[in-house]
C-alpha positions in Angstrom: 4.2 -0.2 7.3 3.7 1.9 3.8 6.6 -0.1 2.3 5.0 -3.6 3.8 1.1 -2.5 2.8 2.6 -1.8 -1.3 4.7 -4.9 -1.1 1.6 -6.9 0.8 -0.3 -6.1 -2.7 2.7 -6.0 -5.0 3.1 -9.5 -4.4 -0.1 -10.7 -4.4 -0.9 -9.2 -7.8 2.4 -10.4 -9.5 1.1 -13.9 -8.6 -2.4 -13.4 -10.1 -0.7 -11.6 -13.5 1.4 -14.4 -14.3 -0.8 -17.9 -13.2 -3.7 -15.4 -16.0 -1.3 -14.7 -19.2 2.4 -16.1 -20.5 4.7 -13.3 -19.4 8.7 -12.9 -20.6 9.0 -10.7 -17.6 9.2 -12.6 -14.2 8.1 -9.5 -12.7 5.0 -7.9 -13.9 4.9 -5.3 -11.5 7.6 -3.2 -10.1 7.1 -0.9 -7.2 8.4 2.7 -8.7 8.4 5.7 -9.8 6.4 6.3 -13.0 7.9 9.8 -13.4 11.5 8.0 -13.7 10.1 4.3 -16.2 11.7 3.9 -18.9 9.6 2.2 -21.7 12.3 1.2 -24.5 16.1 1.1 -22.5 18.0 -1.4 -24.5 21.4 -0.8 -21.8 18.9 -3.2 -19.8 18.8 -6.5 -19.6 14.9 -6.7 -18.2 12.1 -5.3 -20.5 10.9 -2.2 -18.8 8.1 -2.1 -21.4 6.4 -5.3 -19.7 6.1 -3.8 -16.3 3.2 -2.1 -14.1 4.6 0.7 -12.2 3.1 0.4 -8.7 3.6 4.1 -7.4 2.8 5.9 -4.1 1.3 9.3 -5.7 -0.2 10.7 -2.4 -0.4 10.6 1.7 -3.2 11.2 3.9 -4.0 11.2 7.5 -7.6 9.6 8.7 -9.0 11.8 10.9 -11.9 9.8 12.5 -9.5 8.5 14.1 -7.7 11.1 15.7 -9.7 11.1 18.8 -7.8 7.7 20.3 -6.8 7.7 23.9 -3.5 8.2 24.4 -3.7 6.0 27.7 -3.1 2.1 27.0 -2.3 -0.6 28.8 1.7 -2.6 28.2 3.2 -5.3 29.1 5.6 -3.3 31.2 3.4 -1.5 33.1 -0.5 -1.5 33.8 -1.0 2.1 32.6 0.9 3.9 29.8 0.9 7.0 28.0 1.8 7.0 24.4 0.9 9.1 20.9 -2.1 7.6 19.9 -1.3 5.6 16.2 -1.1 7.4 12.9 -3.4 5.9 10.9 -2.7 6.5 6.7 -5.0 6.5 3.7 -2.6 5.6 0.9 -2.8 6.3 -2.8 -1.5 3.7 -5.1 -1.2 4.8 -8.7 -1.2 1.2 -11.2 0.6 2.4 -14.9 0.7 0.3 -17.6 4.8 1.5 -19.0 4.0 -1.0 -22.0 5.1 -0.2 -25.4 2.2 -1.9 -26.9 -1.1 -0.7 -25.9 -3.3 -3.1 -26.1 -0.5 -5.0 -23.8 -1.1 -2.3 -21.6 -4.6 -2.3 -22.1 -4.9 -6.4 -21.4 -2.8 -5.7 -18.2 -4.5 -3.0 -16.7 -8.2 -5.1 -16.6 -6.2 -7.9 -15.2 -5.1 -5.4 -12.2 -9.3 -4.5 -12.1 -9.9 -8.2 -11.7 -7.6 -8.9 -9.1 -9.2 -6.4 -7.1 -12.6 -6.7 -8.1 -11.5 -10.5 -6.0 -9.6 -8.7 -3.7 -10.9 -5.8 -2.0 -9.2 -6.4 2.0 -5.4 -7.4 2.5 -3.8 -9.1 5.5 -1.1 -11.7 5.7 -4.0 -13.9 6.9 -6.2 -13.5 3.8 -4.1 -13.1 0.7 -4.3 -15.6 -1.7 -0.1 -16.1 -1.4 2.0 -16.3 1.8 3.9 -12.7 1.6 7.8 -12.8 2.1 10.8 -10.3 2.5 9.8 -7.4 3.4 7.3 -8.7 6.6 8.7 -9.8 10.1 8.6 -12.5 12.1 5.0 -14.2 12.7 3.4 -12.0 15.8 4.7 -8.5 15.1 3.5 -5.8 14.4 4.3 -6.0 10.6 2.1 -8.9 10.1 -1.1 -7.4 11.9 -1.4 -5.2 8.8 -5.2 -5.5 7.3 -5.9 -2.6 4.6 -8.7 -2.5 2.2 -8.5 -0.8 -1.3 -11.2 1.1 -3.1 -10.9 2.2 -6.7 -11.2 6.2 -7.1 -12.7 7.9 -10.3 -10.9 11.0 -11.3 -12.7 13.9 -13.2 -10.8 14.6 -16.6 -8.9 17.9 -14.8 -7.5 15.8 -11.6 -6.3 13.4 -14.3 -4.5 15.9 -16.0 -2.9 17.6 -12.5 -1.9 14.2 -11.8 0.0 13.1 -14.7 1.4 17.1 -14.8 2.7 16.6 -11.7 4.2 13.5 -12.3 5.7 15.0 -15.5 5.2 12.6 -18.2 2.5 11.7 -20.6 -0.4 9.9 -19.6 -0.3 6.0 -19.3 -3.6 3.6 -19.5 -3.4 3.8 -15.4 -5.8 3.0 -11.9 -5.6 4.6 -8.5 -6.7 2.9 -5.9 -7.3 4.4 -2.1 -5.5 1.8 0.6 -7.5 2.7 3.7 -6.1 2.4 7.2 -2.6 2.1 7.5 -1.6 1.9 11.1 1.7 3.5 12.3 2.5 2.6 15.9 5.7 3.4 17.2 4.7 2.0 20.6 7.1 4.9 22.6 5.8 5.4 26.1 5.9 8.7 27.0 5.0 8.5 30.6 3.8 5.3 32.8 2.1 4.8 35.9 0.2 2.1 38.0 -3.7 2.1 38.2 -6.0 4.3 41.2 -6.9 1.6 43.6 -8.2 3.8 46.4 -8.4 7.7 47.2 -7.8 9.4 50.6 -9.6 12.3 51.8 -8.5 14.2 54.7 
């Protein structure tokens, strides 16, 4: 579900860059990692330059949610007992890898726009119908709904961040993707619902 939620938004956004400005890249944003662009690579034949780098920077578990019940009702059988679902606050990290910088610049409010349109993602409500990476209608794949909130970093986490990410700082947004559900749907134990109790 972290690889359909980035690709749910990937998509979306890649549609809304190039209907706004001419583009010699077909694909304005790339999902990867910034540590690893490569700004000016003439061996390739797509201009890295003319990308957004769409990278997952951190991981977090939601913890209001941890108190679930662990008993559910299936399909196979009335009562079930299974781990509760994981659910996942991801952070998304936007980077402008253009060698121009007002490019980058230009690029970078169009990715604030689309958002500030935006804010909630399902495969009900984006403006595009997402492909590849999603399953057949009805499973669990395409019940994903996450919404996205821009966070504002003091001018020390910006610097952690781009240390850890170990290379110099790009014109760049992170967003915080709220409430991504991982459900392996493994039943642990099963059982049929109390109807009646003896007492002797």
């Amino acid at each position: 579900m972290v690889f359909q939620a980035m690709e749910l938004i990937r998509q979306n956004l890649n549609t809304f860059i190039a209907a706004s400005i001419p583009l010699t890249n077909p694909e304005p944003v790339v999902l990867g990692n910034i540590a690893f662009a490569t700004p000016d690579n003439p061996a390739t034949a797509i201009d890295e330059s003319a990308q957004i780098y769409l990278s997952l920077v951190n991981v977090e578990e939601e913890l209001t949610y941890k108190n679930i019940g662990a008993v559910r009702q299936s399909e196979i059988r009335p009562l079930a007992y299974v781990n509760p679902p994981l659910h996942l606050n991801l952070f998304l990290l936007f980077s402008a890898n253009h060698k121009d910088y007002p490019t980058a610049i230009q690029h970078i409010g169009l990715v604030l726009l689309f958002f500030q349109g935006n804010r909630t993602f399902s495969i009900a409500r984006t403006p595009i119908p997402a492909t590849g990476a999603f399953a057949a209608p009805g499973e669990a794949e395409n019940n994903i709904l996450i919404t996205l909130d821009l966070m504002s970093l003091t001018f020390e986490q910006v610097n952690h961040l781009w240390g850890s990410l170990g290379g110099k700082q790009q014109p760049f947004l992170l967003f915080k993707v709220r409430q991504v559900e991982i459900d392996a749907a493994r039943t642990l134990e099963g059982g049929g619902v109390i109807t009646e109790i003896n007492i002797n």
